[in-house]
N, C-alpha and C positions, 0 to 999 in steps of 0.2 A: 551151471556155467563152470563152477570148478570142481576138479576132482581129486585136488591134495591141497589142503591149509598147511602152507608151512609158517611155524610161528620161531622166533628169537626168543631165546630162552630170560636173560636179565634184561630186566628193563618192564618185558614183555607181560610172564607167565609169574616173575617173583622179580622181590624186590634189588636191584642194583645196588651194587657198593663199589665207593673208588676205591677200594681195598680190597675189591674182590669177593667171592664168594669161595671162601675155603675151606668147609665144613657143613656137611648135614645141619647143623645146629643153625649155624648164620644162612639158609636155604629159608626166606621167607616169603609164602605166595602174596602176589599185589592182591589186596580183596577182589573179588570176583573171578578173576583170571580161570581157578578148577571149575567154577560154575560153567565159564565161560568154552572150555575148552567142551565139557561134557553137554553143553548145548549143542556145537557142530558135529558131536559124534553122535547125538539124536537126529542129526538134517541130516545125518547121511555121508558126511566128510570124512573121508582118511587126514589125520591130521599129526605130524612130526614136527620135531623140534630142528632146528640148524641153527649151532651156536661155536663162535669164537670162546674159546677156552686158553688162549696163551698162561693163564697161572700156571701150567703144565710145563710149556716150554721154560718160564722166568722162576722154577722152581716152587712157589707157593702152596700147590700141591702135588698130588701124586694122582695118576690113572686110576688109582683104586678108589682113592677120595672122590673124586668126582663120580667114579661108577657109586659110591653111598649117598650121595647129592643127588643122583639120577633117580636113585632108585627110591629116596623117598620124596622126590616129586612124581614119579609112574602110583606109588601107592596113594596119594593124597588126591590127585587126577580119578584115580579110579574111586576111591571113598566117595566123589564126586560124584560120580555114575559118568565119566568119562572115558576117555581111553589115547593113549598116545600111542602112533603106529609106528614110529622107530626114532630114537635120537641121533643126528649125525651132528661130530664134533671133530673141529680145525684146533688138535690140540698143538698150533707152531705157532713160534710167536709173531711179531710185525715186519722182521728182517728176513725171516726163515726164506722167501720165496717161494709158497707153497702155492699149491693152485686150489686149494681148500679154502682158505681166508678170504670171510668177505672184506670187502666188496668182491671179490674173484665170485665168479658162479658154483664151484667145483663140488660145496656143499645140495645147493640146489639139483646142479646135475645129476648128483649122486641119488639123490629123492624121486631125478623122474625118470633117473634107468630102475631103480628100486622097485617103483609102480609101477612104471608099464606107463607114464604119462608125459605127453608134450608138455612143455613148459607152459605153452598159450593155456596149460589147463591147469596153472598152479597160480595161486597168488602168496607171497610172503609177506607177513605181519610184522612189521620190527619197532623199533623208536629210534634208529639213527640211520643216517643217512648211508651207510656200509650196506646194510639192509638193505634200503631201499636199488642203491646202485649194482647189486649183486644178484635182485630181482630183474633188471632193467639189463644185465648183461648176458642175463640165461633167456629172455623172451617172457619171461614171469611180470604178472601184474604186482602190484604192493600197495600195502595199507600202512599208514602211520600211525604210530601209536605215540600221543603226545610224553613228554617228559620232561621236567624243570631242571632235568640235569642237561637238556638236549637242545638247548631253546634255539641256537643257530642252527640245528637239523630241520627245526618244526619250520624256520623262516626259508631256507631251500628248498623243502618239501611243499609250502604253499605256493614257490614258483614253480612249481613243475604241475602243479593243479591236480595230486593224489589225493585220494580219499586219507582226511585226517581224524581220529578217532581218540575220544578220552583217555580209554583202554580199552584193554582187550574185549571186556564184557560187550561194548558196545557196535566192536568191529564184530564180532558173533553174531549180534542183531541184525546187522546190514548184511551177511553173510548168509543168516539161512530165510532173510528175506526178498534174496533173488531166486526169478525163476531157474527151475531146474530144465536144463537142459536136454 
């Protein structure tokens, strides 16, 4: 049914901070999450990252930092027997007006001129509602991914009747146990 998992990078794949993640070092995976990603890359899934980055914009870090934050979640993903098919990142902040920043689709679009794929053939995984609306504005399906930091996302997300999920691990499960198209 799909043929690009796009997953939200904090929250999602590693663990969120309201202070951001601004160093390789504070880059730490939610348990499961590399299991999780290198399961749908055994079903057969292209799978990418799209993630809000404004530390960039609001100074906290620098493009490089973040490329060292990338680079060893590509290497821990693959340790996993996984594999990530490209990271796209909205590094402007909340004022910027960018057409990159979710909720905007611009990230998403960008993953399905990348592939070669219709939106209807992408689902995005997030735990806030930016995600979710970012999905719902590109023609992309979405999964929820619960969070304690999120807890009025998870309560708008259950009115809109989306698939809600512990983590990541478990949205994998449901993932490569539809049929394939």
């Amino acid at each position: 049914m799909y043929k690009l998992i796009i997953l939200d990078r904090d929250g999602v794949i590693n663990k969120d901070s309201p202070e951001y993640v601004r160093s390789p070092e504070q880059w730490h995976a939610v348990p499961g999450s590399l299991e999780a990603i290198a399961k749908l890359h055994k079903c057969g899934y292209k799978v990418v990252v799209a993630t809000n980055q404004s530390g960039i914009a609001r100074g906290y870090y620098t493009p490089e930092t973040l490329e060292a934050i990338h680079k060893k979640m590509i290497n821990q993903v693959e340790n996993a027997g996984g594999r990530l098919d490209e990271i796209f990142v909205c590094p402007h902040g909340p004022d910027d007006n960018c057409d990159c920043r979710k909720p905007k689709p611009g990230l998403l679009l960008q993953a399905a001129e990348k592939f070669n794929v219709d939106p209807s053939e992408m689902v995005m995984i997030g735990d806030s509602m930016r995600d979710i609306i970012a999905a719902k504005n590109c023609g992309a399906d979405a999964m929820f991914i619960k969070s304690d930091a999120k807890t009025n996302d998870s309560i708008e997300v259950q009115k809109l009747g989306l698939p809600i999920y512990e983590n990541l691990e478990r949205a994998a499960e449901a993932i490569c146990q539809l049929p394939s198209s």
